[in-house]
C-alpha positions, -999 to +999 in steps of 0.1 A: +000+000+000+011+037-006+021+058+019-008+075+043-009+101+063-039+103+091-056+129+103-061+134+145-082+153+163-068+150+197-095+166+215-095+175+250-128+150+258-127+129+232-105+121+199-108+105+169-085+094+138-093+091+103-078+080+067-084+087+031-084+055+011-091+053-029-108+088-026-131+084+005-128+095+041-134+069+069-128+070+105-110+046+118-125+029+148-117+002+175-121-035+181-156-027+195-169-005+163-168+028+185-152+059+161-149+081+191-122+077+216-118+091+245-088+108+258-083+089+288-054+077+300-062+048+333-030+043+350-031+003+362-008-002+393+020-028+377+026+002+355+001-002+320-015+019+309-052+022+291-065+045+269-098+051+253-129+035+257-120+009+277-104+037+302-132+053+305-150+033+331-122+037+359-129+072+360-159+068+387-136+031+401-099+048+403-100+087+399-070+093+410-053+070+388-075+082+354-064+113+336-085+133+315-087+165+299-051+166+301-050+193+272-064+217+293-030+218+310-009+217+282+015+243+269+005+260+299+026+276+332+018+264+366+009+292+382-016+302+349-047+315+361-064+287+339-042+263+355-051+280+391-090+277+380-090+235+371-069+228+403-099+219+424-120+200+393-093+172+389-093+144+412-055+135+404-028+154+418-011+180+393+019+197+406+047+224+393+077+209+377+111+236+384+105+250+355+068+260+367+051+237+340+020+213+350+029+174+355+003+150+370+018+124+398+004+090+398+023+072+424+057+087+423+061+095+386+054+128+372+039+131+336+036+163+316+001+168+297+020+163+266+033+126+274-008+123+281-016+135+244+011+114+236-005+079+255-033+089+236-016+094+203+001+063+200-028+042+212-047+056+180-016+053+161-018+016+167-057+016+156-052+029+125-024+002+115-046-026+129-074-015+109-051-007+079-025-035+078+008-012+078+025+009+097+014+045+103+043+072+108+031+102+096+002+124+106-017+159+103-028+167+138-056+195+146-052+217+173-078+246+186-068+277+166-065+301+196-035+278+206-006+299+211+031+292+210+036+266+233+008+244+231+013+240+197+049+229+203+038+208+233+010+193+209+037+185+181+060+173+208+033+149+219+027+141+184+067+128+182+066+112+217+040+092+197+062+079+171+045+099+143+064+128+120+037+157+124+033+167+089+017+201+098-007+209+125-040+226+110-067+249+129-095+229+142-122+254+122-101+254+092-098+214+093-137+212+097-141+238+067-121+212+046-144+192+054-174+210+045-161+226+013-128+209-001-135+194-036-174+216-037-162+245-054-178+266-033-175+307-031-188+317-002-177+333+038-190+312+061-186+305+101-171+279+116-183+271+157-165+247+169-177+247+213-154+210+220-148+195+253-125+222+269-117+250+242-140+269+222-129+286+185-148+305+158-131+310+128-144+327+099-134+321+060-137+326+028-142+298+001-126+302-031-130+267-052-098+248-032-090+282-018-096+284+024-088+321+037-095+324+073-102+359+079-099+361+116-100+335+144-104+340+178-112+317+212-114+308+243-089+276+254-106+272+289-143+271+275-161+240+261-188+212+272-162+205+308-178+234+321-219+223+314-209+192+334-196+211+361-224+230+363-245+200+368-221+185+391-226+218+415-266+212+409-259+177+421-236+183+450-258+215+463-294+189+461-272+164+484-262+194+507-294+208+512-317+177+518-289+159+540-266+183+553-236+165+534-210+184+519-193+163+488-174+186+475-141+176+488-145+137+484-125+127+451-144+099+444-184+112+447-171+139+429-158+122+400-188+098+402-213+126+398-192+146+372-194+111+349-232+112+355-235+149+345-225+136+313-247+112+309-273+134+319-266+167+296-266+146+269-302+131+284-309+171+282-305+171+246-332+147+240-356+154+265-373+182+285-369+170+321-350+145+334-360+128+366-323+103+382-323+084+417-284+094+426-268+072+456-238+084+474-219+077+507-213+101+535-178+108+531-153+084+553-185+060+563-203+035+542-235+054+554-254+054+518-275+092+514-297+091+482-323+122+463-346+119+435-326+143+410-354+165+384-339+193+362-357+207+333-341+214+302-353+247+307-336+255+346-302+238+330-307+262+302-307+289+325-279+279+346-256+275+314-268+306+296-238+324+307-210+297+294-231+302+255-226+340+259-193+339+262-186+316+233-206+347+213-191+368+223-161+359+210-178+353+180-183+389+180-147+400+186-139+377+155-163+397+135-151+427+144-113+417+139-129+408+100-144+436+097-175+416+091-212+418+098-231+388+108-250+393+072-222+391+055-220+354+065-231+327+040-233+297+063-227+286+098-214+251+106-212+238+141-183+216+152-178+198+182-201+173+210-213+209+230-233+222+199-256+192+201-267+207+229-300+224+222-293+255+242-261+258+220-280+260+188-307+279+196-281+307+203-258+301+180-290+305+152-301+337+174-269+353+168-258+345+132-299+348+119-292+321+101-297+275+104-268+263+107-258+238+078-270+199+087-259+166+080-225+172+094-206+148+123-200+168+151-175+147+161-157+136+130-157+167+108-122+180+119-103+144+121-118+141+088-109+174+073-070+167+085-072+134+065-083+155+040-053+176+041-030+149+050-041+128+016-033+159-004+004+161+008+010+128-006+020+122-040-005+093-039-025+110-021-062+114-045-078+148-038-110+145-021-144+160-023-164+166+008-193+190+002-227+197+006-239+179-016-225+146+003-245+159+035-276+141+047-291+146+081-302+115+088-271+093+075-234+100+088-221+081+056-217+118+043-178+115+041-181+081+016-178+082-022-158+111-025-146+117-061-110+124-072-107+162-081-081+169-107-078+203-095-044+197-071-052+198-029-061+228-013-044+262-001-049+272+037-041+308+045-043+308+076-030+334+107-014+341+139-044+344+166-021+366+189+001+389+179+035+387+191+061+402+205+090+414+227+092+429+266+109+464+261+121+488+285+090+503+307+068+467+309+056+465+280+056+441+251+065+457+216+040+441+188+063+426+163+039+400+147+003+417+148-028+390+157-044+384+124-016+384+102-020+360+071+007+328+076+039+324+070+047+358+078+085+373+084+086+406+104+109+426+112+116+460+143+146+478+151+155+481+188+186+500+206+201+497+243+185+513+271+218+522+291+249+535+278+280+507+271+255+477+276+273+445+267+240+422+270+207+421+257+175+400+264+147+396+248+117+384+268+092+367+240+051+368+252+024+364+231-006+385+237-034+407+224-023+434+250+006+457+252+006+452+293+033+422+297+015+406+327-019+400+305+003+382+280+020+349+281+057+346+281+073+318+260+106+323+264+134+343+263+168+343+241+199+368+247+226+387+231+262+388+250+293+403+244+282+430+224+309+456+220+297+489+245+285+520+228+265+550+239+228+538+248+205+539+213+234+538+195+236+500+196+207+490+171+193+453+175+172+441+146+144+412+158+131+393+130+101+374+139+092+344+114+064+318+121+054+294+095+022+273+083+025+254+115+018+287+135+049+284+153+077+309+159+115+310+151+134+343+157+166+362+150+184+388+170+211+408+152+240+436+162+237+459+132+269+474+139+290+437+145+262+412+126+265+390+161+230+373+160+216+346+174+186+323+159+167+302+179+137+285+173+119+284+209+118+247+213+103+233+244+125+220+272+110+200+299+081+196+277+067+232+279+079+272+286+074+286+318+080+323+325+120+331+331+131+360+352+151+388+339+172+420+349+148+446+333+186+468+328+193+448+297+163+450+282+162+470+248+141+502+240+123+512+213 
């Protein structure tokens, strides 16, 4: 068989992995028939691991041995006030590494979220060459497209713990537009919501026949369906509190128990009006059982969660406004991701845009599929697909079969930077070298000079941010200049070249016009992830 590249969504609740063979899409699924995996990782006590849908039961049986939403943490510092927000959710310990990155202890070993993503990576890995008869090395991997720096790195880093060569990482959105439009020959702007497990993205594009031009992105990468089920495991918790006088809150295990059965019971939700469950649970440190007769109305959960859907449009409004865009201007609206089958979801989500959003399209599936898409095309084997509207039907998910080959050549992303970047200059604040929106791969460049007189040493503090205030940004690293010859202060001019490529990830240059001492340094991710570094604010450049 020819070489194949799959596509991965590795998803923060769930992920899946799919193929294209002979010109059609399928995703690839386990010994059992399910096409969803979860991105569970149950650590057994000889030292095994397993992952995916047979890990999902030990959540509510071993808590503190099953990890979960593990890319909540990833990329991220400790002491992130995301990071600070989740400590209290998880019933496994996570602690700081030294170098103030997140690692979750089972027993006494430490794993970084990444070496999670990667468990999870290479157990699909070895689906797909069970189900295809070969090996599988190479892979297009989706990640959420408000990702910044260093999850991306951590995600491709996971991605190569896994034993596969990352061929590219592609937006979530755009992925799920290839989906929708590669091969249709469609001209149109359209919207892409895509509310997941624990991030939430809205990219908007236009379609050009093969042509996908995002025309701004923004997100939310501590927003998705995680925080409905939380909501329902506070409902749950405050019921047991207020007919027995028991607080839960702090026992792992009732906790987890409940937070699997506020799954269960959103998705109930979705299907019915009012839900009616008889919930048992033990008084914490006694085998004493307590039990209430559990009602919630789709209409009182609605109300509860209304808050969580505002925020996702609101961001939809800030990407708008970055497009320069009004809601009318918009074609189509395609939702992506398990939360938008929640009715609460759609109903604002078609409030908002004035529009139906476009049917007939796996929730689930879309954005593994689209990668597979993309990851066919970079073959030379590879037969260009067609997934379009006219494949969809609501009431079948065989959309994705039959594709035809299309002679026109794969497609072009353009894609861009969702934060702009930059450096920390003299004063606190971070100089905008990269702007947020810019069309990828972009190569800018800003001239900086020494803020003290005979400075031998320069650092260059590297956030990425939409604000000029460094402490609202997030550092990801830092590279210096030494040894530069002294010279009266702003004499010394320091050119910064910022490059990032398709991948969305960031190389940069520092040069002494005078001497053409530079360094180049891609910021590469030691210890799995960047935490912030300190540094003497005197040898800091100015503008």
């Amino acid at each position: 068989m020819s070489e194949l590249v799959v596509g991965i969504d590795l998803g923060t609740s769930n992920s899946v992995i799919s193929v294209v063979l002979e010109g059609e899409a399928i995703v690839i699924p386990d010994e059992a028939g399910n096409r969803i995996h979860p991105s569970v990782v149950y650590f057994r006590e000889d030292g095994q691991t397993v992952v995916g849908n047979q890990a999902w039961r030990f959540r509510a049986e071993h808590p503190q041995r099953t990890v979960y939403s593990a890319k909540r943490l990833i990329g991220r510092p400790f002491d992130s006030p995301e990071i600070k927000m989740l400590m209290g959710s998880f019933p496994f310990a996570v602690i700081p590494a030294e170098d103030n990155t997140p690692r979750i202890q089972i027993d006494n070993q430490l794993h970084p979220p990444e070496g999670i993503g990667a468990r999870v990576l290479h157990y699909l890995k070895s689906l797909a060459e069970q189900y295809l008869g070969q090996a599988v090395d190479k892979a297009v991997i989706t990640v959420p497209a408000n990702f910044d720096e260093a999850q991306r790195r951590a995600t491709k880093r996971a991605g190569e713990l896994a034993g596969l060569e990352v061929m590219r990482l592609v937006n979530e959105p755009t992925a799920a537009a290839l989906a929708y439009g590669y091969g249709a020959r469609k001209r149109e702007r359209v919207a892409i919501y895509d509310f997941g497990g624990g991030t939430f993205d809205v990219t908007l594009l236009e379609l050009r026949d093969n042509v996908f031009e995002v025309l701004s992105t923004a997100g939310n990468t501590y927003l998705g369906g995680d925080d409905f089920d939380n909501r329902l495991v506070a409902l749950m918790m405050n019921a047991f509190e207020r007919q027995h006088q028991v607080d839960l809150s702090a026992d792992h295990y009732s906790r987890q128990r409940l937070r699997v059965l506020a799954e269960h019971l959103k998705c109930e939700l979705s299907h019915n009006e009012v839900i009616r469950q008889r919930i048992v649970e033990y008084v914490p440190g006694t085998m004493t059982e307590i039990e209430i007769d559990f009602q919630l109305s789709r209409q009182e959960f609605n109300e509860r969660c209304r808050d969580i859907v505002d925020q996702s449009l609101q961001t939809c409004q800030e990407a708008l406004q970055t497009a320069g865009l009004q809601r009318a201007e918009l074609e189509h609206l395609v939702l992506v991701g398990g939360s938008t089958r929640i009715p609460l979801v759609q109903q604002r989500t078609r409030e908002f845009f004035n529009r139906e959003p476009v049917l007939g399209i796996n929730p689930d599936e879309v954005v593994s599929i689209g990668a597979a898409v993309f990851g066919a095309s970079l073959t030379d084997q590879g037969r260009a697909p067609q997934v379009g509207a006219a494949n969809f039907d609501p009431n079948d998910d065989s959309w994705m079969e039959g594709l035809e080959e299309d002679g026109g050549g794969g497609p072009l992303l353009i894609d861009v930077t969702p934060h702009a970047l930059g450096v920390a200059t003299v004063g606190g604040v971070m100089d905008i070298i990269i702007e947020r929106n810019g069309q990828l791969p972009l190569e800018r460049s800003r001239y900086f000079s020494t803020s003290r007189d005979n400075q031998t040493r320069v650092v260059l503090p590297v956030y990425s941010g939409n604000s000029r205030r460094i402490e609202e940004n997030q550092q990801l690293g830092m590279i210096e200049l030494t040894d530069i010859p002294p010279g009266p202060r702003e004499e010394v001019q320091i050119e910064v070249t910022f490059e990032v490529d398709t991948n969305g990830m960031l190389s940069i240059r520092a040069t002494d016009m005078r001497t053409g001492l530079n360094q180049f340094v891609r910021l590469s991710i030691t210890g799995d992830s960047v935490g912030q570094e300190s540094y003497d604010t005197s040898d800091l450049l100015m503008t």
